[in-house]
Structures are given as structure tokens and as C-alpha cells.
Residue, then its C-alpha position, 0 to 999 in steps of 0.5 A: x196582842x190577841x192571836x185568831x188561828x183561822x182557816x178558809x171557809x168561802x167568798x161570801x155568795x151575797x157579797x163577793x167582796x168579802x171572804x168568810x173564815x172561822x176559827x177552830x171550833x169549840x162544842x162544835x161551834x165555830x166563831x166567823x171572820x170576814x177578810x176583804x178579797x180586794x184593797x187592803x184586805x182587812x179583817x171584819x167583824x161580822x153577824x151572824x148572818x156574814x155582814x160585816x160591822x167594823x174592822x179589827x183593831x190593830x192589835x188582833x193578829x189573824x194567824x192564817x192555817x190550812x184546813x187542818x189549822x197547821x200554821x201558813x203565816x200571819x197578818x193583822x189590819x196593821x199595814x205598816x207591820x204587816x204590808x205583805x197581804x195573803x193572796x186571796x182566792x180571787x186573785x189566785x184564780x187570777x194568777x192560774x188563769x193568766x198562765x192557763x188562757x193563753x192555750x184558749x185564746x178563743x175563751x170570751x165573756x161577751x158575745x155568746x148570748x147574740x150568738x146562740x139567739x142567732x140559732x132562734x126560731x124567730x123572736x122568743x119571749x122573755x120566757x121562752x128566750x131564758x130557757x133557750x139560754x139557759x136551759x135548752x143543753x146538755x152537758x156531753x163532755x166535762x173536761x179538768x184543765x188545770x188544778x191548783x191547791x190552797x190552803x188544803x183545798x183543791x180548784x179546779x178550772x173546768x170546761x162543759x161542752x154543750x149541745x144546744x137541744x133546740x138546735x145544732x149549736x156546740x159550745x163551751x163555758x169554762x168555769x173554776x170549781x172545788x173538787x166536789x163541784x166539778x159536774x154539779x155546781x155552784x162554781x166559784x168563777x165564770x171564766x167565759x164561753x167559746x163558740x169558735x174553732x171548737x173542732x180544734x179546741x181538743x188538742x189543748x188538753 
């Protein structure tokens, strides 16, 4: 049986299906494999470019380390052998959030961009209308509410309070970040918006 020792890298930005993973590099390169984040979560190969091609065989086994390559567990795509499957991020994300939300019942997917329009001088062009969403706000309060480690990296669920500059409009988005993302971004997940009973949102911290 041939043995793959490999360490998470990302979830693939062009395909959130697939997570990406490599293997200790050799001269300073390191060979990539894709894991899917839902179902059987069975190892690909993959391009150059992160599309994957075909599953591995049965008799590779995926020896799953921590950043530093130390050792965590294994499994291959032999389900009958190995049925137990290593969480994914996605589904660790879910489980962290499950436990934190019920501190944050307000939190919400839907509804924010109604809300905020509400606040609109009129009917916006598409143009106009984007930038009022998107980019008419200042970030005055980041707050980390929860921490989780896995596999030696560290995430975090983030909250940005906003002012909206185009009105009086205050609101937040909860998001999951690395450690290094925390104010900038990209962020991993969008968890949601909340735009009622913020004065009281504090004394959830």
C-alpha cells in the first residue's frame, strides 16, 4: 500500500467542494491533493491548476498531520476500511457555529440588503446601488467571539460592526477568518448579518 503523509493547505476559492492538501515538499516543492468537503470525502487527483481528475485507488492511504507533518490519523478512499471520515473544515465551522449562534439569535442570511436599501435616497442605479451595499461603510468595531484550532491552524469567528456612510444605518456581518485575516480578509464563511436589537448585542461578548 502506498502511504501519502499530507497537511491542509485550503477549501479550493473555484471550487468550495474540494479542499486542497499537499505533501511534504521535496526542493521546495510540494505535490497537491483534493479531498471532497461533502459525501464520501474521497481523495482526487488533481492538475496543476487544482481540477481534479480521478479518485485514488483503494490501496493509497492519506496519512492526514497537523501543519508540522506530526501524525493525526489516516484513511483512504476504501470506505468499507475506513467508514469513519475526518471532519472537514466546513463541517467543523458547522459544529463551532451550532454551539456559538444560540448567543446570537438575531444573526440572519436573509434580509439585510431590503433593510439597508430602506435607508436609500430613492431608487439607486445598479452602480449606484452596489456601492451602497457594499462599500458605503466603515468598519468601527471588530470583535473575535469564538476560537477553534485544527490541524495547527487557527479560525476564528469574527464580528465587524458597521456605519453605513450614506446614512445612520448600524449593523453587523459575522464571518469565520484565519488568524492573519482577522480585519482584512478574504474570510473563509459568511455566517450572516444582524441589523436588530444591536444596543443589546454587547453583553454577549
Amino acid at each position: 500500500m502506498k502511504e501519502i503523509k499530507v497537511t491542509f493547505m485550503m477549501v479550493d476559492l473555484d471550487d468550495t467542494t474540494m479542499e486542497i492538501w499537499y505533501d511534504q515538499p521535496v526542493n521546495g516543492r510540494a505535490n497537491h491533493y483534493g479531498r471532497e468537503v461533502y459525501g464520501d470525502r474521497l481523495w482526487y487527483e488533481l492538475t496543476d491548476e487544482y481540477i481534479r481528475i480521478c479518485p485514488f485507488p483503494d490501496d493509497v492511504e492519506f496519512i492526514i498531520c497537523d501543519k508540522e507533518f506530526n501524525v493525526i490519523v489516516q484513511e483512504s478512499n476504501n470506505l468499507a476500511e475506513y467508514p469513519e471520515r475526518f471532519v472537514s473544515l466546513n463541517d467543523q465551522i458547522k459544529k463551532e457555529w451550532e454551539i456559538l449562534s444560540p448567543k446570537y439569535p438575531d444573526v440572519k442570511r436573509d434580509g439585510w440588503h431590503k433593510w439597508i436599501l430602506s435607508f436609500a435616497p430613492g431608487k439607486l442605479d445598479s452602480t449606484t446601488e452596489s456601492n451602497w451595499l457594499d462599500f458605503d461603510r466603515t468598519v468601527i468595531e471588530t470583535n473575535i467571539l469564538h476560537t477553534f484550532k485544527r490541524l495547527g491552524h487557527t479560525y476564528h469567528f469574527i464580528r465587524h460592526k458597521f456605519q453605513h456612510a450614506g446614512c445612520p444605518a448600524i449593523f453587523y456581518e459575522y464571518f469565520i477568518s484565519t488568524d492573519f485575516q482577522v480585519k482584512s480578509g478574504p474570510y473563509l464563511d459568511f455566517l450572516g448579518y444582524q441589523w436588530e436589537n444591536i444596543d443589546n448585542e454587547n453583553n454577549n461578548i
